[in-house]
C-alpha positions as CSV (number, residue, x, y, z in Angstrom):
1,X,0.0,0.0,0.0
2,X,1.3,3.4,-0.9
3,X,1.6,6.0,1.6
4,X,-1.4,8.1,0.5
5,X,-3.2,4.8,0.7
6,X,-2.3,4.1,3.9
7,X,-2.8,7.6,5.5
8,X,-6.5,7.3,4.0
9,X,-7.1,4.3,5.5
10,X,-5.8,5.0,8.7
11,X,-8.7,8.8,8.5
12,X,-10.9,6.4,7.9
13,X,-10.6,3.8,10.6
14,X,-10.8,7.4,12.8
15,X,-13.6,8.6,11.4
16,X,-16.1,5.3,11.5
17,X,-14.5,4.4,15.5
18,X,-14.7,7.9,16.7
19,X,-14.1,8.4,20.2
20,X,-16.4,10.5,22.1
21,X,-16.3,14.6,22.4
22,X,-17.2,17.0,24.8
23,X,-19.4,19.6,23.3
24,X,-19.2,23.5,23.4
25,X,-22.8,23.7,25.2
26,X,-21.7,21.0,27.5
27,X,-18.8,22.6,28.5
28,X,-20.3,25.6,29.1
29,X,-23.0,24.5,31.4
30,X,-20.7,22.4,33.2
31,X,-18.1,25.5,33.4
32,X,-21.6,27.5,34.7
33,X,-22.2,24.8,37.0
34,X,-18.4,25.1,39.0
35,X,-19.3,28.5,39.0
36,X,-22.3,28.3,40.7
37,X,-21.5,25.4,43.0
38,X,-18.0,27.6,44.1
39,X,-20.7,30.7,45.2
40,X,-23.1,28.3,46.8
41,X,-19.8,26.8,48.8
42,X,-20.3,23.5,47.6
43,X,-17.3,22.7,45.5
44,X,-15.1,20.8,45.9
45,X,-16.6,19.1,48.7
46,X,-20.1,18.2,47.5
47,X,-20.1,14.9,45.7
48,X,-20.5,16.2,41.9
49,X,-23.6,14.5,41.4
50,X,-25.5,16.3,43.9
51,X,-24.1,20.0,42.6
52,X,-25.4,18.8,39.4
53,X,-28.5,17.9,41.0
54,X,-28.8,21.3,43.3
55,X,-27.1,23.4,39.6
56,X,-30.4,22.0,37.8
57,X,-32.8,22.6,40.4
58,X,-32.0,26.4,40.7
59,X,-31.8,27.1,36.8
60,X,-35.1,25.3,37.0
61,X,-34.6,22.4,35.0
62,X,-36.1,20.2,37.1
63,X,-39.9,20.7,36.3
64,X,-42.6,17.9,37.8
65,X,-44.0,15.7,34.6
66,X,-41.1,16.6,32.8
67,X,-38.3,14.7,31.5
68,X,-36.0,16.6,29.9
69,X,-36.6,15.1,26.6
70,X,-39.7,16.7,25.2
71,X,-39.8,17.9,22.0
72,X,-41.2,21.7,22.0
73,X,-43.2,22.7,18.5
């Protein structure tokens, strides 16, 4: 296999097994969310899955009958 060949091969194996990324939105809440938690006192000490619990209940994002996943038309 020529070099080119092999270089192409090699993009492509990349591009179908991707490994996962971070996106901007999600780093932005999460960078929002350190924020918060550091004002509210809880970071670091607050086990991360309550701060995102507490984050989400003061941006209220935590609605009753609501999962999150709804589609709004």
């Amino acid at each position: 296999m020529l070099p080119d060949e092999m270089k192409f091969v090699e993009d492509e194996e990349f591009r179908i097994n991707a490994l996962p990324a971070q996106g901007e939105q999600s780093i932005a809440v999460q960078s929002d969310m350190k924020k918060w938690a550091q004002k509210q006192g809880m970071w670091p000490q607050e086990q991360y899955g309550e701060i995102i619990h507490y984050h989400a209940a003061a941006r209220g994002w935590t609605q009753e009958g609501f999962s999150g996943m709804e589609i709004i038309e």
